[in-house]
C-alpha positions as CSV (number, residue, x, y, z in Angstrom):
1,X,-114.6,-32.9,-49.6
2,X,-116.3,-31.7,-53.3
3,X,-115.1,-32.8,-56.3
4,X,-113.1,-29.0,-57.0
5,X,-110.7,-30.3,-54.5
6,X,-110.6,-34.0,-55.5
7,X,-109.5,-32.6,-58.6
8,X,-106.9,-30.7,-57.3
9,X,-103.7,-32.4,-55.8
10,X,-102.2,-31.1,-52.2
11,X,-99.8,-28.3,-52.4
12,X,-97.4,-29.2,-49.7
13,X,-95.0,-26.8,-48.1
14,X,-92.0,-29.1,-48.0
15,X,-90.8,-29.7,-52.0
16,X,-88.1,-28.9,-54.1
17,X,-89.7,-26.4,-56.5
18,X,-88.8,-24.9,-59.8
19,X,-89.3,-21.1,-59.9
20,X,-92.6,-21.7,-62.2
21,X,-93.3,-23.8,-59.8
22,X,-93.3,-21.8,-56.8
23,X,-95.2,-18.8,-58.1
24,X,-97.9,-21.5,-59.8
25,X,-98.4,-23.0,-56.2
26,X,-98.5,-20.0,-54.7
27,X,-102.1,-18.3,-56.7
28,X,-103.1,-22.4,-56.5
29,X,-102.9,-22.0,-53.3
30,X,-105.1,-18.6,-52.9
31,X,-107.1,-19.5,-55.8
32,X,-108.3,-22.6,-54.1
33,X,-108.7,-21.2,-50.4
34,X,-109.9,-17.8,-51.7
35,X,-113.0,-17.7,-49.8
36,X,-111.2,-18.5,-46.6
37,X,-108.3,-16.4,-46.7
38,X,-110.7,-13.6,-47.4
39,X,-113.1,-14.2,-44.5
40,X,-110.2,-14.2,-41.6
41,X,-108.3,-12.1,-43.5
42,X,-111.1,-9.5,-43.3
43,X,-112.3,-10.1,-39.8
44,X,-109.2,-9.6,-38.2
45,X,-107.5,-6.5,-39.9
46,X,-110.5,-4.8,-40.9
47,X,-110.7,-3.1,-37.4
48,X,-107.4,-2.6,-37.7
49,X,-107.8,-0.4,-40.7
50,X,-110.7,1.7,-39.5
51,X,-107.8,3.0,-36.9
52,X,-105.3,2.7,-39.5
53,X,-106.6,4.8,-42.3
54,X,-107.4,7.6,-39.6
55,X,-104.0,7.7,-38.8
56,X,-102.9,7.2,-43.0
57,X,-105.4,10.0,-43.9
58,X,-103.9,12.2,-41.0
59,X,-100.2,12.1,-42.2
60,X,-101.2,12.8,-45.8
61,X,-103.8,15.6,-44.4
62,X,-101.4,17.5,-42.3
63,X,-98.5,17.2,-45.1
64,X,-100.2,18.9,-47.6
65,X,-101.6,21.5,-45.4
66,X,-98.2,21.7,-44.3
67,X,-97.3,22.8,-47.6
68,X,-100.1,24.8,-48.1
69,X,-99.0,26.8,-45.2
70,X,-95.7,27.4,-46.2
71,X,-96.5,28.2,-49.7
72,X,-98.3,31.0,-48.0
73,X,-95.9,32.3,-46.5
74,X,-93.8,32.0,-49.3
75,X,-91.0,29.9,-47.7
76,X,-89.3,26.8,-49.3
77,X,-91.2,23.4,-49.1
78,X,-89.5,21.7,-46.1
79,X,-87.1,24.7,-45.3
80,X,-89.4,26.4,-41.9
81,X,-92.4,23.8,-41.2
82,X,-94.1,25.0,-38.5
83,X,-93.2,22.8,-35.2
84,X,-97.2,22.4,-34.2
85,X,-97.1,20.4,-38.1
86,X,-94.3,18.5,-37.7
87,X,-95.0,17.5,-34.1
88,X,-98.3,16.1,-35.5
89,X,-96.5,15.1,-38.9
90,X,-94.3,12.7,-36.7
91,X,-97.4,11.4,-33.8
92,X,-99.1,10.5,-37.5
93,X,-96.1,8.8,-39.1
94,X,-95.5,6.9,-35.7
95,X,-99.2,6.0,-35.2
96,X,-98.9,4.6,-39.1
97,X,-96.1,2.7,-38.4
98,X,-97.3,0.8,-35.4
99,X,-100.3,0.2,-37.0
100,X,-98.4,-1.5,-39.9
101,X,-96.6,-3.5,-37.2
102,X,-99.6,-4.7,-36.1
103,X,-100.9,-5.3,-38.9
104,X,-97.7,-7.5,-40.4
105,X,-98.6,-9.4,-37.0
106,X,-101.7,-10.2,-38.2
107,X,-101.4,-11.2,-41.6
108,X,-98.5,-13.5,-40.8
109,X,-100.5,-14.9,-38.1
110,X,-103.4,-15.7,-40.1
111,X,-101.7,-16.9,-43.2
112,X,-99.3,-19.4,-41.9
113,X,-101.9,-20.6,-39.5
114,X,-104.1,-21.5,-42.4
115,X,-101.5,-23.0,-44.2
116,X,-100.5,-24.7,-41.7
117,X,-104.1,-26.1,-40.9
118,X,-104.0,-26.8,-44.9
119,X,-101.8,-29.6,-44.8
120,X,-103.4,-31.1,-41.1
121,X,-106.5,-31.1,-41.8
122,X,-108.3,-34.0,-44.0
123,X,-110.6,-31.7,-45.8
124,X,-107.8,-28.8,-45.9
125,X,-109.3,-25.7,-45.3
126,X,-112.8,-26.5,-45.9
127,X,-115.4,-25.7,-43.5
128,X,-112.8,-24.8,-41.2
129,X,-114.2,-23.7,-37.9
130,X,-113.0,-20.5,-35.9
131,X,-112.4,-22.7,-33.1
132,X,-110.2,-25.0,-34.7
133,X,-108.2,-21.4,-36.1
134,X,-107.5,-20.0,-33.1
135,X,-105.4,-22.3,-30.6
136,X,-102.7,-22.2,-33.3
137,X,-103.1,-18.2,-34.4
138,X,-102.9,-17.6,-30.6
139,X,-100.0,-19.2,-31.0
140,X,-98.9,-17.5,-33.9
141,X,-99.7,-14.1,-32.9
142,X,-97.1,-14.1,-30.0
143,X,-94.4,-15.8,-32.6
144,X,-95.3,-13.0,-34.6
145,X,-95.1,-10.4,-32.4
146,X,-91.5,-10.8,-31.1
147,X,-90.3,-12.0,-34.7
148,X,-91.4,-8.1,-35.8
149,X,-89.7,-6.7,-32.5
150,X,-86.3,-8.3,-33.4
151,X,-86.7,-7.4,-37.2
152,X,-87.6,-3.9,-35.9
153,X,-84.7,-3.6,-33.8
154,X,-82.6,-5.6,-36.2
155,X,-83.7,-2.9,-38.7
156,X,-82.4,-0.1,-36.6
157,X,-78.8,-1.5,-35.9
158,X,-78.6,-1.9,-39.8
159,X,-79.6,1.7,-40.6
160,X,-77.2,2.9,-37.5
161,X,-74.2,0.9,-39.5
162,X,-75.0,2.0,-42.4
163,X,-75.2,6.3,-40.9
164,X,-72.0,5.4,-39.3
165,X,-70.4,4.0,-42.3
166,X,-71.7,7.1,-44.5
167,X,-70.1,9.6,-41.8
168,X,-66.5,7.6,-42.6
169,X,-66.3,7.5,-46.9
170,X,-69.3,7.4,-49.1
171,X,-67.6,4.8,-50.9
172,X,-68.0,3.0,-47.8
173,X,-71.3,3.7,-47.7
174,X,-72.1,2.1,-50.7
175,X,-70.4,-1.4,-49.8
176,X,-72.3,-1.3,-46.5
177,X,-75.9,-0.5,-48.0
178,X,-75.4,-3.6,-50.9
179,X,-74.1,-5.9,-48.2
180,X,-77.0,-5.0,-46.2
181,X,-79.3,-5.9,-49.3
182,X,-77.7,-9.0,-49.2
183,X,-77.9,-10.0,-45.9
184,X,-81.3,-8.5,-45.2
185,X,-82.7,-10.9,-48.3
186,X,-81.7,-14.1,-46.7
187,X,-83.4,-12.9,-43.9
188,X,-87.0,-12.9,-45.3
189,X,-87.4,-16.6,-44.8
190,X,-87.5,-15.7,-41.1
191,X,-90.9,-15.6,-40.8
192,X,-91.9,-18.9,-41.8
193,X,-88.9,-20.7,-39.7
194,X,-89.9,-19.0,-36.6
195,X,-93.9,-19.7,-37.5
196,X,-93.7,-22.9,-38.8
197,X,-90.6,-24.5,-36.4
198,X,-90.2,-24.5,-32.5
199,X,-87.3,-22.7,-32.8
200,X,-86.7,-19.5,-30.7
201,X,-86.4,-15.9,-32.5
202,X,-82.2,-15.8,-32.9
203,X,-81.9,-19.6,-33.9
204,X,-84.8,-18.5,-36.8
205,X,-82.5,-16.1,-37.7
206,X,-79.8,-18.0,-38.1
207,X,-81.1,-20.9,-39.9
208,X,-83.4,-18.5,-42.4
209,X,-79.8,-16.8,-42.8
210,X,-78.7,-19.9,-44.1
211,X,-81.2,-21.7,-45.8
212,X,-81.5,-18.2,-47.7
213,X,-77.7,-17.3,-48.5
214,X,-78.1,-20.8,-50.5
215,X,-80.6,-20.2,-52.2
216,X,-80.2,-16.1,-52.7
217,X,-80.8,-16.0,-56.1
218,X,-84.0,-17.9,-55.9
219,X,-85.3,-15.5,-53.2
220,X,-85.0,-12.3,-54.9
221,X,-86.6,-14.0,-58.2
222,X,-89.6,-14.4,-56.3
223,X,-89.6,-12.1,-54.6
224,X,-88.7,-9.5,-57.3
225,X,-91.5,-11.6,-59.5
226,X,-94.5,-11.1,-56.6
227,X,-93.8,-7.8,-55.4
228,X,-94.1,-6.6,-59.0
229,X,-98.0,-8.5,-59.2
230,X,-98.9,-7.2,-56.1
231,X,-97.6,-4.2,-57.1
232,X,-100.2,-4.0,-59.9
233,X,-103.0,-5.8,-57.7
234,X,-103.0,-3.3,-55.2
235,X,-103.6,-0.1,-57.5
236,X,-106.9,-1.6,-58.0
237,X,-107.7,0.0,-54.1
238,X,-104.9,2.5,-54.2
239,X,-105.7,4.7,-56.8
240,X,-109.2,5.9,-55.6
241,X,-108.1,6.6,-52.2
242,X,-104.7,8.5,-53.6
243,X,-106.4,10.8,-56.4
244,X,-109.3,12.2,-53.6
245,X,-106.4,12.2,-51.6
246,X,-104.0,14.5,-54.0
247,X,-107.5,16.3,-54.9
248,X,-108.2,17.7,-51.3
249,X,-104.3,18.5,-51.2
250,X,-104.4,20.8,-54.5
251,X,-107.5,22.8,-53.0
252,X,-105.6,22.8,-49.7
253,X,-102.5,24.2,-51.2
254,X,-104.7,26.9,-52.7
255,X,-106.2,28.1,-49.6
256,X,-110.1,27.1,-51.3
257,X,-111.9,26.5,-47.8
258,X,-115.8,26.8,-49.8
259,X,-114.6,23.6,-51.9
260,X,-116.0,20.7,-51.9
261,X,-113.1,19.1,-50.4
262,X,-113.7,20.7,-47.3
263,X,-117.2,19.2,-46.5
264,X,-118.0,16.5,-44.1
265,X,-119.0,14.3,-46.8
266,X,-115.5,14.3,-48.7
267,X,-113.5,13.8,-46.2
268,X,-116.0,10.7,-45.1
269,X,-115.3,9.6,-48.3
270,X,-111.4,10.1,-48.1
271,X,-111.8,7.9,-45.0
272,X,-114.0,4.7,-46.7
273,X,-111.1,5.1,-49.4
274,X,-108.4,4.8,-47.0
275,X,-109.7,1.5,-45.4
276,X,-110.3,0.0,-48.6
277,X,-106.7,0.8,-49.6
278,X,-105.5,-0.4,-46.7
279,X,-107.2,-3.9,-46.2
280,X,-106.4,-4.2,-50.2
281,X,-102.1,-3.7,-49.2
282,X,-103.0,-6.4,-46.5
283,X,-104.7,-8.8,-49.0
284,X,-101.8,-7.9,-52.0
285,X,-99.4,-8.2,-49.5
286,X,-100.9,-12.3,-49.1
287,X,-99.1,-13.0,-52.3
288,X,-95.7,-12.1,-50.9
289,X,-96.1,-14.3,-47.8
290,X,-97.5,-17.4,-49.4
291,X,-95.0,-17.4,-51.8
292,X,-92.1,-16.8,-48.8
293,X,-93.6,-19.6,-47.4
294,X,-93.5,-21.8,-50.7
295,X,-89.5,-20.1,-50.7
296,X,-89.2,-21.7,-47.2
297,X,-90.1,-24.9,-48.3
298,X,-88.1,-25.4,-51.2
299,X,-84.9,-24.3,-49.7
300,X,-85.7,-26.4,-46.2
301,X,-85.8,-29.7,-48.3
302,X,-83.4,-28.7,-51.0
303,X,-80.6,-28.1,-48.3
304,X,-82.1,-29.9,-45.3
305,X,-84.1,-32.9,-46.5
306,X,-87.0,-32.4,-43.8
307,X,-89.3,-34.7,-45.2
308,X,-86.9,-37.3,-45.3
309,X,-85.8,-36.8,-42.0
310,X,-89.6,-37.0,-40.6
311,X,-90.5,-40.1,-42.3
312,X,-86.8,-41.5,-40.2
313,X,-88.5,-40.2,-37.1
314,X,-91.9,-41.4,-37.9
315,X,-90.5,-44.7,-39.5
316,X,-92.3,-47.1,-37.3
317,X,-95.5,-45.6,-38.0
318,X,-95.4,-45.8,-41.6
């Protein structure tokens, strides 16, 4: 171990934090293991967004020309889309989405393995070896994948509610979407219970439902707090990619096919863009899941006293 982290105390998961606290642990904790984080980060969803920007470029591509066309025929902007574009408007948009899903597989994966491997390993995360990685992101990835198939599907009863509530009274409507918000928010902290407990997908439900109803207010700080960082992180990546993006879409619209923007090498171009703003979301969106993790720990011993209840269990081998 060097001297960097003998100077720097353990950030364990399990503590009753302040809400300085938990946004200060969270950037210790990527600061520290910056390199690492970056380096699996990278190798696993970086052929993930050479598919994934394809598809991203595709949607934004066939919109505009979309628009173009209509333009052109001097119909309203959304009024008579042709069904050859909005049948590939859709196969994009779903493509998009599933690629997201995977990706949100991934990234949870990898992050809570490492943190979890953080607090295990003597050295924390230094010189860790792929083979000690992967047993527990195995692991992970299956956790993963059925925690984002019940949020999906979760998702979609919500929304359905909701529809059905705005077809009765719009005032009803309105209740229904803020007690949605409400519920939904607790809900975050179901990632980390199902990924760092052996709990199956509805009991992690439940329990982030009520570890997070208690400590609502705490959730959306942080949350509210990191989303607006990241936020600002990821325009670093995003901006490039979106102004060649809204660039090719303004010749498009005007019909220029001897523009630049209609040579090979733009639209490789377009494409390098789109994977860097891709795998830059994935590493913004880090800082929202550390600190959902650090969210999970305070409320789990605030409410639940887990570290006190492991040193019971463990008593004789203290």
């Amino acid at each position: 171990m060097d001297n960097q982290q003998f100077q720097r105390p353990l950030i364990p998961l399990y503590k009753v934090r302040t809400f300085g606290e938990k946004i200060s642990d969270t950037f210790s904790f990527i600061s520290e293991n910056f390199r690492t984080l970056l380096k699996y980060i990278t190798y696993f969803l970086l052929p993930l967004c050479l598919f994934q920007a394809l598809a991203f470029n595709g949607l934004m591509g066939d919109y505009f020309s979309a628009i173009a066309q209509m333009v052109g025929e001097g119909s309203d902007v959304g009024s008579d889309m042709p069904f050859s574009s909005m049948s590939s408007l859709i196969a994009y948009a779903l493509a998009t989405a599933i690629f997201y899903a995977v990706g949100s597989v991934l990234l949870l994966s990898v992050l809570y393995t490492l943190m979890r491997l953080y607090e295990q390993r003597d050295n924390r995360l230094k010189d860790v070896l792929y083979s000690e990685v992967w047993p527990l992101l195995k692991w992970n990835m299956k956790r993963a994948a059925v925690l984002v198939l019940a949020g999906i599907l979760l998702g979609v009863v919500v929304i359905a509610l909701v529809v059905l509530l705005a077809l009765v009274s719009p005032v009803l409507l309105v209740v229904g979407y803020l007690l949605a918000l409400m519920a939904l928010l607790p809900l975050s902290l179901a990632a980390p219970v199902y990924l760092f407990e052996e709990l199956n997908v509805i009991d992690a439900f439940v329990k982030a439902f009520r570890l997070g109803f208690k400590t609502w207010g705490g959730i959306f700080a942080v949350f509210f707090v990191l989303t607006l960082i990241a936020s600002v992180l990821q325009m670093i990546t995003l901006l490039p990619w979106e102004f060649a993006m809204v660039f090719k879409g303004i010749f498009s619209m005007q019909n220029a096919e001897e523009s630049i923007t209609s040579t090979v090498g733009y639209s490789f171009l377009t494409y390098i863009l789109g994977v860097i703003q891709c795998l830059g979301a994935y590493l913004t969106y880090t800082i929202l899941f550390v600190g959902n993790a650090y969210q999970y720990g305070h409320a789990s011993e605030k409410i639940d006293h887990v570290t006190v209840q492991d040193d019971i269990e463990h008593f004789e081998t203290l």
